[in-house]
VMD Tcl script that draws the C-alpha trace (Angstrom):
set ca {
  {118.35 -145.31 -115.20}
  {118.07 -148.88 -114.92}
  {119.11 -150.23 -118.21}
  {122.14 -149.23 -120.64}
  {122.07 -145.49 -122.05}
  {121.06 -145.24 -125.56}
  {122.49 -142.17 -128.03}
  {120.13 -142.31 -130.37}
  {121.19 -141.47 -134.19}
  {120.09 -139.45 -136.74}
  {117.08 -141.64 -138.03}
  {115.95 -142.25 -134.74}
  {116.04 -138.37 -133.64}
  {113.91 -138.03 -137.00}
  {111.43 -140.87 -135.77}
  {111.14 -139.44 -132.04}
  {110.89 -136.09 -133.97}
  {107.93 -137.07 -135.86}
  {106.22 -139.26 -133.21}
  {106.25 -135.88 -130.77}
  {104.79 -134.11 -133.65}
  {102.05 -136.33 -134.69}
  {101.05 -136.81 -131.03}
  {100.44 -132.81 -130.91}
  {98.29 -132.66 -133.97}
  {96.34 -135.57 -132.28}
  {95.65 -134.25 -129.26}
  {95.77 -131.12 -130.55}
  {98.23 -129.47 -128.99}
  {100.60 -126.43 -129.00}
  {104.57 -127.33 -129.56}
  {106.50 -124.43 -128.84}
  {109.76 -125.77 -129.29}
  {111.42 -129.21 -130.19}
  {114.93 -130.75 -130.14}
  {115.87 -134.19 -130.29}
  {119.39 -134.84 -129.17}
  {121.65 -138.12 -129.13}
  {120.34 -138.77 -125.33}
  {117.57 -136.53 -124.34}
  {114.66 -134.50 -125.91}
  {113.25 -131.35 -124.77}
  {109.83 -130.39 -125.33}
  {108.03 -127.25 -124.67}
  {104.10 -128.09 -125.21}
  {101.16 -126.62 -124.20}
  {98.70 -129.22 -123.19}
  {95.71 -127.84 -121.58}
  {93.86 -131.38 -120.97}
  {96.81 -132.69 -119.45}
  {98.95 -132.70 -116.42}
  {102.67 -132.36 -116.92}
  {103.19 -135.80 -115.90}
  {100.53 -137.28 -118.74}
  {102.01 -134.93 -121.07}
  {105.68 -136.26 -120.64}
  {104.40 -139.88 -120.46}
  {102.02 -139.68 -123.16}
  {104.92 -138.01 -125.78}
  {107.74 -140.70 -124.13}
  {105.00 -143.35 -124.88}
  {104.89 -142.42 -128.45}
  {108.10 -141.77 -129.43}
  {108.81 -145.45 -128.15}
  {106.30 -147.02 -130.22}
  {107.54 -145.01 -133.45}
  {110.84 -146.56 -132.70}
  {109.57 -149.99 -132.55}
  {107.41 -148.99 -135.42}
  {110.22 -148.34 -137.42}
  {112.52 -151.01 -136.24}
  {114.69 -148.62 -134.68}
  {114.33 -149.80 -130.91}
  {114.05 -153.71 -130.07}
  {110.79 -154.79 -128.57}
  {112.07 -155.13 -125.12}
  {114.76 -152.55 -125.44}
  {113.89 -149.25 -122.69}
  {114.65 -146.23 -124.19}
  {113.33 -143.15 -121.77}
  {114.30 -142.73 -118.18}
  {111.05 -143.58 -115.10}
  {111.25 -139.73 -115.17}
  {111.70 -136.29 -116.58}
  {111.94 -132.60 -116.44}
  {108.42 -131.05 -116.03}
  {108.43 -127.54 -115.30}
  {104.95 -125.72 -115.91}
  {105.49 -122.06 -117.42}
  {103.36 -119.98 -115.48}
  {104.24 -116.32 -117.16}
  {105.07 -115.28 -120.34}
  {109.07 -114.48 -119.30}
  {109.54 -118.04 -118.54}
  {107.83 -119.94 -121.50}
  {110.11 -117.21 -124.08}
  {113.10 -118.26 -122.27}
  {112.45 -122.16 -122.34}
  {111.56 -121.77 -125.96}
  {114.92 -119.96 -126.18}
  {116.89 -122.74 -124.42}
  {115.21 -125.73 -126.47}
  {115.96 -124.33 -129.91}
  {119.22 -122.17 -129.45}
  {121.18 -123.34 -126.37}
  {121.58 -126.97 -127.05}
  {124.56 -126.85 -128.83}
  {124.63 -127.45 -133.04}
  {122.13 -129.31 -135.42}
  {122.55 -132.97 -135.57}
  {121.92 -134.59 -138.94}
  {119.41 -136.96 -139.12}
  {121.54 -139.62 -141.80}
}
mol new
graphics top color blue
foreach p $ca { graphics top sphere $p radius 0.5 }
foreach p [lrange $ca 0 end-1] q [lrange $ca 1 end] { graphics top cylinder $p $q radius 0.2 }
display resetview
């Protein structure tokens, strides 16, 4: 990273959250699985008009403008790494398991307050 990690709370989780979401029903796409933590968000989306790269970029792209949106995330504040994790789930084993890890390996709930 270049610029000062960010833990992001519980209202911002909620924002990224709901960015991530509204971005699938535009595009029209299938979210697996979804969990926002303090500093990182995992995603498991199928995007068929994509490439993983545009997928990651185009959801990281969003979730930044919610936070600005919503005054969470100063204008010129970064937020998201240049990169990220993205792993294409060719079989049917590997997507169940990476829906697995994103919703019951990442440790408790956070509260979004």
């Amino acid at each position: 990273m270049r610029h000062q990690a960010i833990q992001m709370t519980g209202p911002m989780r909620k924002c990224v959250r709901e960015a991530i979401t509204q971005h699938r029903d535009f595009k029209h796409w299938q979210l697996s699985a979804l969990n926002v933590r303090t500093n990182h968000v995992h995603v498991v989306v199928s995007a068929p008009d994509a490439t993983a790269s545009h997928a990651l970029n185009s959801l990281k792209a969003r979730a930044t403008r919610r936070l600005r949106d919503c005054s969470l995330l100063k204008s010129d504040q970064p937020i998201w790494t240049s990169r990220g994790s993205q792993v294409v789930l060719k079989d049917l084993e590997s997507f169940n398991r990476a829906v697995h890890y994103v919703n019951f390996e990442q440790g408790p709930a956070l509260p979004d307050e």
